[in-house]
C-alpha positions in Angstrom: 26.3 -70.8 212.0 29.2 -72.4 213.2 31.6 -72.1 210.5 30.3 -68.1 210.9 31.6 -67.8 214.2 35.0 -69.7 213.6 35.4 -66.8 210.7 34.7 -64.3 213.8 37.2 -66.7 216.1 40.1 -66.2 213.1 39.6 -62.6 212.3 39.9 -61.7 216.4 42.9 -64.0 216.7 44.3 -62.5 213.7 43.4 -59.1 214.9 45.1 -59.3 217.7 48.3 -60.0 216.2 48.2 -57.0 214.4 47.7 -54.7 217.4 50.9 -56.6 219.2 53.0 -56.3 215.8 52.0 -52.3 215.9 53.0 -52.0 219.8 56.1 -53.1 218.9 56.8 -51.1 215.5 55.9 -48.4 217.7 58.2 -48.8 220.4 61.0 -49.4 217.5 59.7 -46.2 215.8 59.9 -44.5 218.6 63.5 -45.9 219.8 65.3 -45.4 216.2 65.8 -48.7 216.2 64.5 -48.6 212.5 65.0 -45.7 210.0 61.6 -43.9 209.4 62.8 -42.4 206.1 63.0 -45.9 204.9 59.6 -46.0 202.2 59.4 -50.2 203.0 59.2 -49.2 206.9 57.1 -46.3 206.3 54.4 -48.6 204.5 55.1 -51.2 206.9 54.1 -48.2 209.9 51.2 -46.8 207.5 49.6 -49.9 207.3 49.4 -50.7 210.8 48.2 -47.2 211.7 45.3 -47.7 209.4 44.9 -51.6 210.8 44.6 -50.1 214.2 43.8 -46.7 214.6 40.3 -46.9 214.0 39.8 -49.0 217.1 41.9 -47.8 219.4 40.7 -43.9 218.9 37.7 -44.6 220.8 39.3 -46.0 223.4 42.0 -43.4 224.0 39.1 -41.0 224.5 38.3 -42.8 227.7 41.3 -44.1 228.7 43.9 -41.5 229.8 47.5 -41.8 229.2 49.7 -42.6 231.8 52.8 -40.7 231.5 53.1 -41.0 227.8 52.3 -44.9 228.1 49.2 -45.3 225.3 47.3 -48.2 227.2 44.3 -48.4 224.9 45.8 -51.2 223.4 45.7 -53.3 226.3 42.2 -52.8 227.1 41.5 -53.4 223.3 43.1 -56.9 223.8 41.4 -57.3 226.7 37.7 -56.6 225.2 39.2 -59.2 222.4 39.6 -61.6 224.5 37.0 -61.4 227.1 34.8 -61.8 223.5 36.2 -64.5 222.2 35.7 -66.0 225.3 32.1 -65.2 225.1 31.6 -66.6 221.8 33.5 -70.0 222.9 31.9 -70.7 226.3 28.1 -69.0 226.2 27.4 -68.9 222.1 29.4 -71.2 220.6 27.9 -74.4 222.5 23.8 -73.7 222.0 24.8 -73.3 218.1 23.3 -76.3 216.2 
């Protein structure tokens, strides 16, 4: 059961860098700072839309947007964290 839950622990971590790496192709995207006609950028963008966008669309139905600010990434991290910190201090220690 353990091992099961350290797979749960890695995916979460490893989640979570994938929502940071898409904020910030999205705020190069957005900035031109890289050339969205570029097909290795465009896959690069595609990708993490598909990584993230099916989590975060929930969220942006109850979480307005704050001047053009998209903050459903935050409380996204913020639900990942608050459960991983769940499975570490509550589940994790009354595994055998």
């Amino acid at each position: 059961m353990r091992a099961i839950l350290d797979v749960i622990l890695l995916v979460l971590s490893l989640y979570t860098y994938v929502l940071i790496g898409s904020a910030i192709f999205s705020w190069l995207y957005a900035f031109n700072v890289v050339n969205p006609r570029n097909q290795f950028i465009a896959t690069i963008g595609q990708i993490l839309y598909n990584l993230t966008e099916p989590a975060l669309r929930p969220i942006r139905r109850f979480v307005p947007s704050l001047n053009g600010l998209d903050l459903s990434p935050i409380v996204l991290l913020l639900g990942i964290f608050l459960l991983q910190n769940v499975i570490i201090r509550y589940v994790y220690p009354h595994v055998f």
